[in-house]
MOPAC internal coordinates of N, CA, C and O (Angstrom, degrees):
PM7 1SCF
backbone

  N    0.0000 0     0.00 0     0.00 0    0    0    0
  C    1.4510 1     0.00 0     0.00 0    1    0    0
  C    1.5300 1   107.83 1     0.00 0    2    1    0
  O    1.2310 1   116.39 1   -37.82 1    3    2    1
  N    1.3362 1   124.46 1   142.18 1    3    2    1
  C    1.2652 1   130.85 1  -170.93 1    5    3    2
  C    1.8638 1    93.38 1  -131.03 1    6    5    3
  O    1.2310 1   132.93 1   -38.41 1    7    6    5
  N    1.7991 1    92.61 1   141.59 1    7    6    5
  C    1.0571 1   118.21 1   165.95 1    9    7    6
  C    1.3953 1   137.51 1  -165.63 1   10    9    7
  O    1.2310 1   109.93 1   -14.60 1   11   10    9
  N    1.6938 1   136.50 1   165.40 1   11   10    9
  C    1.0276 1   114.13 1  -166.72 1   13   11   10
  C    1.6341 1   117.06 1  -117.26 1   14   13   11
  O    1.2310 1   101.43 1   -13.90 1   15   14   13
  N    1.1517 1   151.44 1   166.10 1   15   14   13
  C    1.2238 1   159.66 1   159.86 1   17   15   14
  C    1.1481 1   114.24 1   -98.21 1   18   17   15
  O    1.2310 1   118.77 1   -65.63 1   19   18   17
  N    1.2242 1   119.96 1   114.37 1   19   18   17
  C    1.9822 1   121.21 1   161.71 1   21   19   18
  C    1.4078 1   103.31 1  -124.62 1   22   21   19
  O    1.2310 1   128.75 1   -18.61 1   23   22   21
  N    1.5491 1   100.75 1   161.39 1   23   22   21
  C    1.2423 1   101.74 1  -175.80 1   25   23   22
  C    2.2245 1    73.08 1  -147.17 1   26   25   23
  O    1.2310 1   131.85 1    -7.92 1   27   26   25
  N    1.5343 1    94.72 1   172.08 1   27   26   25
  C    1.4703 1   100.74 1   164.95 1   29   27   26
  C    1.6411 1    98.94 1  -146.47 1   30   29   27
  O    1.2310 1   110.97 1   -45.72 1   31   30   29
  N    1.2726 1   134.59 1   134.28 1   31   30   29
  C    1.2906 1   113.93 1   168.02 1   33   31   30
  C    1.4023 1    96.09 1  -154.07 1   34   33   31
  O    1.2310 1   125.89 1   -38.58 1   35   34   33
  N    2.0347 1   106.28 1   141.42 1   35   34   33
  C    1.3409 1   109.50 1   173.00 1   37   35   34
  C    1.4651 1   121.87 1   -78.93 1   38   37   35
  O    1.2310 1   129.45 1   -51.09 1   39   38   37
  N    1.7786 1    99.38 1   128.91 1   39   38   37
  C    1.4226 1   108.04 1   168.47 1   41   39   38
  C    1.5813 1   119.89 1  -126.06 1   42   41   39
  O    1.2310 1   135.28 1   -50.21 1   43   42   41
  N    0.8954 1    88.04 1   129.79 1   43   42   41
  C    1.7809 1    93.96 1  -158.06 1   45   43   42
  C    1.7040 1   101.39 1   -82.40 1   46   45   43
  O    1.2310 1   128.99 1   -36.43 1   47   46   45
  N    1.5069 1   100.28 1   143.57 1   47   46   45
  C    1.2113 1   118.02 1  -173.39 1   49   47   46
  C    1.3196 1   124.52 1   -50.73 1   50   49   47
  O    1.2310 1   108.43 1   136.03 1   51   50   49
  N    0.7758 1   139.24 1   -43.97 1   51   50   49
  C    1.6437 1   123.45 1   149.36 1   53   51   50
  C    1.2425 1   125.15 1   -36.97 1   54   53   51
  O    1.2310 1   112.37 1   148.56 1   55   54   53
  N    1.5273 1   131.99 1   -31.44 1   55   54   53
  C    1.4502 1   140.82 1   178.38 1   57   55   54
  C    1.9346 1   100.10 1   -73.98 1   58   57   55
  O    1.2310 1   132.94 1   136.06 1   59   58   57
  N    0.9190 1    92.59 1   -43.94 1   59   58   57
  C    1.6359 1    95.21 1  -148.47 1   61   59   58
  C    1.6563 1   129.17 1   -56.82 1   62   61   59
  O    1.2310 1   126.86 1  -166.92 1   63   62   61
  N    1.5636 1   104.40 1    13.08 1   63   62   61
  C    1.3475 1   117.31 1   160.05 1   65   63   62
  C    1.5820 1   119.92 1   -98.27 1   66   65   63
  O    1.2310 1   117.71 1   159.04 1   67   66   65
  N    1.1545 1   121.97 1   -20.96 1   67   66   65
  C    1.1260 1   136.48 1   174.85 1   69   67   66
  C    1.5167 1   116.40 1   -62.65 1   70   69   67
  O    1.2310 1   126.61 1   126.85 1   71   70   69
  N    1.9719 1   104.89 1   -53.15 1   71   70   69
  C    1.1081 1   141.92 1  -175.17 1   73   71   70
  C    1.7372 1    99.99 1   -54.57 1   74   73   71
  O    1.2310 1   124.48 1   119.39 1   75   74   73
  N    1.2178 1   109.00 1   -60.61 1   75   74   73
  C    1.5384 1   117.89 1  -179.42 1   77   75   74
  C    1.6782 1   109.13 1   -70.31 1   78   77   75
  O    1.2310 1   128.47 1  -176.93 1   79   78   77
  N    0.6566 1   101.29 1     3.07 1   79   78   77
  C    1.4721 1   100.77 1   162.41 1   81   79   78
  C    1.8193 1   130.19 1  -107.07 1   82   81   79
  O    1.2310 1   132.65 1   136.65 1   83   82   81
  N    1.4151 1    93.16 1   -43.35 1   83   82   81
  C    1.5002 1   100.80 1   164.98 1   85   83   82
  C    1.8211 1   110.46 1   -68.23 1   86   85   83
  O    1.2310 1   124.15 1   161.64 1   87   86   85
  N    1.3260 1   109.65 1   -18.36 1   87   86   85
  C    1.5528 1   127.27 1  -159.15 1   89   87   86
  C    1.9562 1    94.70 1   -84.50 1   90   89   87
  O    1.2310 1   113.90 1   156.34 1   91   90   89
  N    1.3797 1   129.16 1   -23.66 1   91   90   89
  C    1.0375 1   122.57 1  -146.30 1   93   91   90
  C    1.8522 1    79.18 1  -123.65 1   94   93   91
  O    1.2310 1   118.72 1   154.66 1   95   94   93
  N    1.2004 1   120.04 1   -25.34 1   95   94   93
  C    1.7629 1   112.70 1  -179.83 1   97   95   94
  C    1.3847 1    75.27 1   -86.29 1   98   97   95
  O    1.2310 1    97.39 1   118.14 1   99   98   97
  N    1.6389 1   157.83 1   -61.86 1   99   98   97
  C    1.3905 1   112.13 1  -169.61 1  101   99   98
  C    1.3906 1   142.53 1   -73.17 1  102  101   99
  O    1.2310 1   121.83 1  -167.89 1  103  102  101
  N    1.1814 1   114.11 1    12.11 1  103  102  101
  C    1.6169 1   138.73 1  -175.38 1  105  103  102
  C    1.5110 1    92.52 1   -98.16 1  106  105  103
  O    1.2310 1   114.53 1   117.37 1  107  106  105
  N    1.5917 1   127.97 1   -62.63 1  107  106  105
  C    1.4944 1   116.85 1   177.94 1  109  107  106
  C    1.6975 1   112.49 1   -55.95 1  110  109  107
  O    1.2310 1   116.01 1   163.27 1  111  110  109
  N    1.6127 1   125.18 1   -16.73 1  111  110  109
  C    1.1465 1   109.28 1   173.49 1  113  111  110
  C    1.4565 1   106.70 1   -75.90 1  114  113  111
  O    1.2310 1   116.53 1   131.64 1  115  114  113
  N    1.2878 1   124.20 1   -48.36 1  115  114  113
  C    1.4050 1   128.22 1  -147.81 1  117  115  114
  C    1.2912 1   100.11 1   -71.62 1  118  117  115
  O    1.2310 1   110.11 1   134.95 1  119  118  117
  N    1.9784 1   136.18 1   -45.05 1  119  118  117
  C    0.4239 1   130.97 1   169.09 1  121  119  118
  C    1.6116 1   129.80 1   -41.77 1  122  121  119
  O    1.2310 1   120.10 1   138.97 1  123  122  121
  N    1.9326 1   117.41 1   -41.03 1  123  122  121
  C    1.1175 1   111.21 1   145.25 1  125  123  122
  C    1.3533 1   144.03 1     7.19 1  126  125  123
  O    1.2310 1   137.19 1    97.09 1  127  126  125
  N    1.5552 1    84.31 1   -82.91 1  127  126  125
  C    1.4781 1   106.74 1  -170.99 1  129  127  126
  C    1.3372 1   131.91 1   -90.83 1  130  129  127
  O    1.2310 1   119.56 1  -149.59 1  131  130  129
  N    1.6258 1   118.45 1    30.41 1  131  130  129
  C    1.0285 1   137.53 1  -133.21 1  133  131  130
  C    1.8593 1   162.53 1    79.79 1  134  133  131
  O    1.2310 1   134.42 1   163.45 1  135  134  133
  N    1.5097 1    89.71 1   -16.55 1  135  134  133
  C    1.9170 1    94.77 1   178.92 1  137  135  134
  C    1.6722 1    97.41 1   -62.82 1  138  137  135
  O    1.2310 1   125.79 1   -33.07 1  139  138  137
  N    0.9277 1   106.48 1   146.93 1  139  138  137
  C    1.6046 1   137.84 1   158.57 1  141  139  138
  C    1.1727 1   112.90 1   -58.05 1  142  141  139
  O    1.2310 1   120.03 1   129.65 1  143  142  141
  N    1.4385 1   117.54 1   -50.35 1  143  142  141
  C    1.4273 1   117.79 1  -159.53 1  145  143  142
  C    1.9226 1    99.72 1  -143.18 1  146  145  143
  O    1.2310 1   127.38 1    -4.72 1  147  146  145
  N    0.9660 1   103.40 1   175.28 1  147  146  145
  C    1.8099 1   116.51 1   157.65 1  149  147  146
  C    1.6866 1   124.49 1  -166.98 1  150  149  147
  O    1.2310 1   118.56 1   -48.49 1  151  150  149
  N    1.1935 1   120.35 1   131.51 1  151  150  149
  C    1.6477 1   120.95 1  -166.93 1  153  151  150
  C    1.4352 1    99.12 1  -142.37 1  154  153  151
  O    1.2310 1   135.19 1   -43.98 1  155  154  153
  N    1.5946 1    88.21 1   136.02 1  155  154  153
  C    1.5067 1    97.83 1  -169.60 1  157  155  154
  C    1.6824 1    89.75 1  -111.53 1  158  157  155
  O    1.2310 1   111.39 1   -23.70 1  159  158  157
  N    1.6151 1   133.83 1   156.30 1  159  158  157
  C    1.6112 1   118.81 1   175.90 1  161  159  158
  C    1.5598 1    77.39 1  -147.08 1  162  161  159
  O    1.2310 1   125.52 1   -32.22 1  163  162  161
  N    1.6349 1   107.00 1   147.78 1  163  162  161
  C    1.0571 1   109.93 1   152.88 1  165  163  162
  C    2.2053 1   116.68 1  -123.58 1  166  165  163
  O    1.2310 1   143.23 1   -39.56 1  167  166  165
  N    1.3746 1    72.48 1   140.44 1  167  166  165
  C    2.0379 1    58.13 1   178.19 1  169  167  166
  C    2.2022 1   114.92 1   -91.37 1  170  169  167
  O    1.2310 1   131.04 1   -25.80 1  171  170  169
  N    1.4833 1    96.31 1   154.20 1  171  170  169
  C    1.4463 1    93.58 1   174.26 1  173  171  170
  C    1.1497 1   139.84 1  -120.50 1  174  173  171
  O    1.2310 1   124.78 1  -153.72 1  175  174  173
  N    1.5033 1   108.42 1    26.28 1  175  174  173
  C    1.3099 1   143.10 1  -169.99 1  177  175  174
  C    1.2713 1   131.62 1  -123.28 1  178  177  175
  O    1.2310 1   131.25 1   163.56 1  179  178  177
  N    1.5403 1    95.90 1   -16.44 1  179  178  177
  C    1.8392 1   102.40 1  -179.77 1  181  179  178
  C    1.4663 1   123.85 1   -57.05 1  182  181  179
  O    1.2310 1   111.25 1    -0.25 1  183  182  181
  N    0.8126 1   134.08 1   179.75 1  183  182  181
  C    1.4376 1   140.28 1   169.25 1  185  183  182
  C    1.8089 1   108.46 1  -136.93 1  186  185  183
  O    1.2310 1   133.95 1   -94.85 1  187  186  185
  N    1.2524 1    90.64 1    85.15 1  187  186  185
  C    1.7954 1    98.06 1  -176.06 1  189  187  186
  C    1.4404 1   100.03 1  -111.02 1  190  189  187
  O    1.2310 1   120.10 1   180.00 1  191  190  189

């Protein structure tokens, strides 16, 4: 069975190097434990 996980959550620009870092040790876990894949996107246009 195949399926996907999304999540969206605001991180405000000052955070968001930090974020991609904790963001990429949870992609090497998940991947672990099975995901196939992992994608991190950030948008640069929002108004949050």
């Amino acid at each position: 069975m195949s399926y996907v996980d999304g999540y969206v959550l605001p991180v405000p620009k000052k955070n968001l190097k930090a974020y991609l870092r904790m963001a990429r040790m949870g992609g090497k876990i998940w991947r672990k434990h099975g995901a196939l894949d992992y994608k991190e996107c950030v948008g640069d246009d929002l108004k949050t």
